[in-house]
N, C-alpha and C positions, 0 to 999 in steps of 0.2 A: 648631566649637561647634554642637550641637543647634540644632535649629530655636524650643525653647523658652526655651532661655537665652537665644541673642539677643533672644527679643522679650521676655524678662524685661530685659533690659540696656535695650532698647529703652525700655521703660516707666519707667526711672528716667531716661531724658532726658527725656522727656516730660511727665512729671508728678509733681509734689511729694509723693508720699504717703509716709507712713511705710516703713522696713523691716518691721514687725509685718507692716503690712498688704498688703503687697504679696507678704511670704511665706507670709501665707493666703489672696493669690487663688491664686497660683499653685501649690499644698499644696490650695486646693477646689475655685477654681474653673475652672483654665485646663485644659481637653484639647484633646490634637490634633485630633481631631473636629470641636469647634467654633470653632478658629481658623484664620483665614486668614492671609495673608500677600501680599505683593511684596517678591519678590529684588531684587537688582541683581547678579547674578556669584552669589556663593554669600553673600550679605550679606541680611538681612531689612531692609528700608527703611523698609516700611508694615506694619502687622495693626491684625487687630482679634479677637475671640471674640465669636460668636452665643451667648448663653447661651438655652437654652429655658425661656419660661415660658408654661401657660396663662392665659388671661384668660376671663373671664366676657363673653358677647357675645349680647344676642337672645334671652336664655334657654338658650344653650348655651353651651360650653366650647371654645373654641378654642385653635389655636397659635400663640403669637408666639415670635419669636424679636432679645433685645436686644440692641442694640450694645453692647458693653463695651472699653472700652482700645483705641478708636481711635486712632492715632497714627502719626506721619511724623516722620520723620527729619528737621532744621532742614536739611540737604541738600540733602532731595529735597522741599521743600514749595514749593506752586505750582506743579505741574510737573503738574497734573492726577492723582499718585498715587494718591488717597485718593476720586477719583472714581471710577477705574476699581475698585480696591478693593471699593467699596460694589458697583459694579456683578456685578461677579461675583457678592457676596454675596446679592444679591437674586435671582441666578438660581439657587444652592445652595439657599437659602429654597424658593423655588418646586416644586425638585423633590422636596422634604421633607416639602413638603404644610403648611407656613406660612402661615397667615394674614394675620396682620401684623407689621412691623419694627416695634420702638418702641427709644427712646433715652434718655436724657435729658444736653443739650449741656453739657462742661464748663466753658463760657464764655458769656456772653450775646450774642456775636455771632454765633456758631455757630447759633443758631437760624435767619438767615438761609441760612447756607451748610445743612443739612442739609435746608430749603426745597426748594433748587433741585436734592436728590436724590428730592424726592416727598412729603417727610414734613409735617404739620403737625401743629404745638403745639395737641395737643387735650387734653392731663393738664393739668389746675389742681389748686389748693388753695385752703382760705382757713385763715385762721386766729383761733384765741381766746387772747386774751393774760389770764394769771390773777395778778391781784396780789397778793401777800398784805400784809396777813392780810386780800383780802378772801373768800377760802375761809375757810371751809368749814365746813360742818356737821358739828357732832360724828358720827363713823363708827359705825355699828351695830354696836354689840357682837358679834354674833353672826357677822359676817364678818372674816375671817383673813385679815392679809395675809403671802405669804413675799416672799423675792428669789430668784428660778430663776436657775442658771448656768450650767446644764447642760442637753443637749436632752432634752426627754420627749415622748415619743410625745402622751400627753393631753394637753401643752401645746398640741402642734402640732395635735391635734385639735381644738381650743376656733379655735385661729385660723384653721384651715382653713374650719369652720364659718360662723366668724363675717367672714369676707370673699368667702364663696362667695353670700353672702347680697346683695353690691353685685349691679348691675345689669351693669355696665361696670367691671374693676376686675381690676386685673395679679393672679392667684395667686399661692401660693408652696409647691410639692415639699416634701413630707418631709427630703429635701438640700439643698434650699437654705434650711431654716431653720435645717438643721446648722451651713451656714455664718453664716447672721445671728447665732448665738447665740454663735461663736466672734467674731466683731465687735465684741458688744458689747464680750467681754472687751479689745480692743483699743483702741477709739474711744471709753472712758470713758462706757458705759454700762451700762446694767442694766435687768433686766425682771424686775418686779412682777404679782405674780399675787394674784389675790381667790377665796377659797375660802368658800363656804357649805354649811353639813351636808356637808362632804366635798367638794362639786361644785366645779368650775370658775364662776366667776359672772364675771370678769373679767380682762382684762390690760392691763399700759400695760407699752411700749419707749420707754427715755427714755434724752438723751444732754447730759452737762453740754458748754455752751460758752459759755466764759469765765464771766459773771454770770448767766447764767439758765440754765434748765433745758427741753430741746426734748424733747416727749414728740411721736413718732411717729408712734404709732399707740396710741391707748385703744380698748376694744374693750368695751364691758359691759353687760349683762343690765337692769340700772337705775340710775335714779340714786343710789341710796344704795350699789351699789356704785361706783360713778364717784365718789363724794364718797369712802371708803374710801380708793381704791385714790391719787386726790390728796393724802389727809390725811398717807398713807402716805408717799408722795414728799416732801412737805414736810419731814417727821419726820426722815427718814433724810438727806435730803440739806443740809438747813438753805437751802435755796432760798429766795427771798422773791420769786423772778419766774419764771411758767413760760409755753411762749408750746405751744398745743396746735396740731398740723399736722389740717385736717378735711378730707374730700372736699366740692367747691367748692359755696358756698352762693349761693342765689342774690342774696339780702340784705347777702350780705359782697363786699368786696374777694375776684377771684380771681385769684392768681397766678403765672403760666405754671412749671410744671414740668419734664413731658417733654413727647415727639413721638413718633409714629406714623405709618405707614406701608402702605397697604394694598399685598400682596404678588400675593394671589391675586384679583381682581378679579370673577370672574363666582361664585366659591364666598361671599364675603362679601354681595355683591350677593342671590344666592339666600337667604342666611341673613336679611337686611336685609328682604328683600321680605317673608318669610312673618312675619313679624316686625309688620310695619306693612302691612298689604294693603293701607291706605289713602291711603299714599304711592306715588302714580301717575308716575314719568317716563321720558320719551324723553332718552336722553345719549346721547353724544358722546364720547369718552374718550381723552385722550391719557396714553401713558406714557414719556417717552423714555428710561429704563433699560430698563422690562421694556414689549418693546414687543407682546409676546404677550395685552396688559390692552387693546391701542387697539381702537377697534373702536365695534359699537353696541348700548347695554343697553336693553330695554325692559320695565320693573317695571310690573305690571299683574295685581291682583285676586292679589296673594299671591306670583306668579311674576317669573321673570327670563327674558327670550329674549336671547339673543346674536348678534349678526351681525355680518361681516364686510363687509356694504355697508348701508347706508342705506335706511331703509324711507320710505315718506310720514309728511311730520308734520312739526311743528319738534321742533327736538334742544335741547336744551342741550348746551353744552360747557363741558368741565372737562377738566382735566389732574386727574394722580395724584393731588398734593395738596391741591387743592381737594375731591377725591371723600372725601378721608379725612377731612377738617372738615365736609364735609355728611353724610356719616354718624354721624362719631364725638360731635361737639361734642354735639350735644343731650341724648346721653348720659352726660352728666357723668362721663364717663373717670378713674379714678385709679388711683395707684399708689402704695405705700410700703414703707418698709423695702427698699430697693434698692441700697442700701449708695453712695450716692451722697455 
């Protein structure tokens, strides 16, 4: 058996998703390139796939690369497989020229176990719960709502736009909105789009589960397109509870998503520093996977120096992932639409 049937086999021990869905990760998203594996003889035991996506980071665009369909064999778990695993994975990153690893755990214990690979939960959310009927304002005539099924290029240019625009904030490839949009058709959702004089003004990705109605991601120009592109949802779906997923507020409950990962240590460091010239430190740095990150960073007036021994001064120390919460967190890190 191929290398990719097994870990397709794999993944139905592993995890309860539909056939739909699992035979369009593996039909978009699985290639050889970006999956790994552990043998046993000529058996796959463990994988996973790096899927690439850009992030917005510092005012540039960088590489991260996700963990997707992690999994071990009820065999071989405990056996350190899925350490070693990731470790590899992180040194394939690195030579890739990878930024950061991000995730998001399919279990909430997992957050501690992906912990003690480096990574910390720096993606939140918050959310706005909308009850009807206490929406909504009568919709402005003048904006048109459709339901998109199919991928169009100026869809994806409206949402490329309008999430290049976060600060700190997962991307998403022309391909990989191919495959969101084949998703919805699977996971009972749909994407609503706001049209003004022609233009794009708005979108919302929403997904019925059970009694209420989970929109995604809204994305729009103003509020009376935002009230449209709602009234719309209500209409077609006869919803009376819709619960909005936001990037984390500081006023609201935020509530742990994914996790990330710094890969390349003195590249992000460099990025970070010119970034805030006004955040001055002396660190310390352990990494026990990628031990090519340990060492000593010194951020000063814009710059990074790196050294392999100790200069004068107190140091702070950190490991991996503490460096990644004291970077990432303050930056309100999100992601969505991740088919999670």
């Amino acid at each position: 058996m191929i290398v990719k049937e097994q870990v397709k086999a794999l993944w139905r021990i592993c995890f309860q998703d539909s056939e739909e869905f699992i035979d369009l990760y593996f039909r978009l998203r699985y290639k050889n390139e970006v999956n790994a594996v552990i043998q046993n003889g000529d058996k796959v035991v463990s994988a996973l796939q790096m899927l690439p996506y850009p992030m917005t980071f510092c005012g540039k665009t960088v590489q991260t690369s996700y963990i997707s369909g992690a999994c071990t064999h009820p065999d071989f778990r405990s056996k350190g497989v899925m350490r070693e695993l990731l470790s590899q994975s992180f040194a394939r990153m690195l030579r890739n020229e990878v930024h950061f690893s991000t995730l998001i755990p399919a279990e909430p214990w997992l957050f501690d176990y992906y912990a003690h690979m480096g990574y910390a939960s720096v993606f939140k959310y918050s959310t706005k719960t909308i009850a009807l009927p206490e929406i909504i304002p009568f919709p402005s005539k003048d904006i048109n709502i459709e339901i998109i099924v199919e991928y169009q290029d100026e869809v994806y240019s409206y949402l490329n736009k309008k999430l290049s625009e976060r600060s700190c904030c997962i991307q998403h490839t022309s391909e990989d909105f191919q495959v969101i949009m084949e998703d919805l058709s699977v996971s009972n959702g749909m994407l609503f789009l706001a049209r003004q004089e022609y233009e794009i003004r708005g979108i919302a990705f929403i997904y019925r589960r059970e009694e209420s109605i989970i929109i995604n991601e809204l994305l729009a120009e103003n509020k009376d397109v935002e009230y449209s592109l709602l009234h719309a949802i209500k209409q077609h779906t006869g919803c009376k509870r819709m619960v909005q997923l936001l990037p984390p507020e500081d006023k609201q409950p935020q509530h742990p998503l994914g996790m990330a990962r710094i890969i390349n240590a003195k590249e992000v460091l460099q990025i970070y520093a010119a970034a805030f010239p006004e955040d001055e430190m002396q660190l310390e740095l352990s990494d026990k996977q990628l031990p090519v990150n340990n060492g000593y960073y010194y951020l000063h007036k814009g710059k990074c120096m790196y050294s392999t021994e100790r200069l004068p001064g107190a140091h702070m120390q950190m490991n991996i992932s503490e460096l990644t919460n004291r970077i990432l967190q303050p930056l309100k890190s999100y992601m969505s639409l991740m088919l999670n």
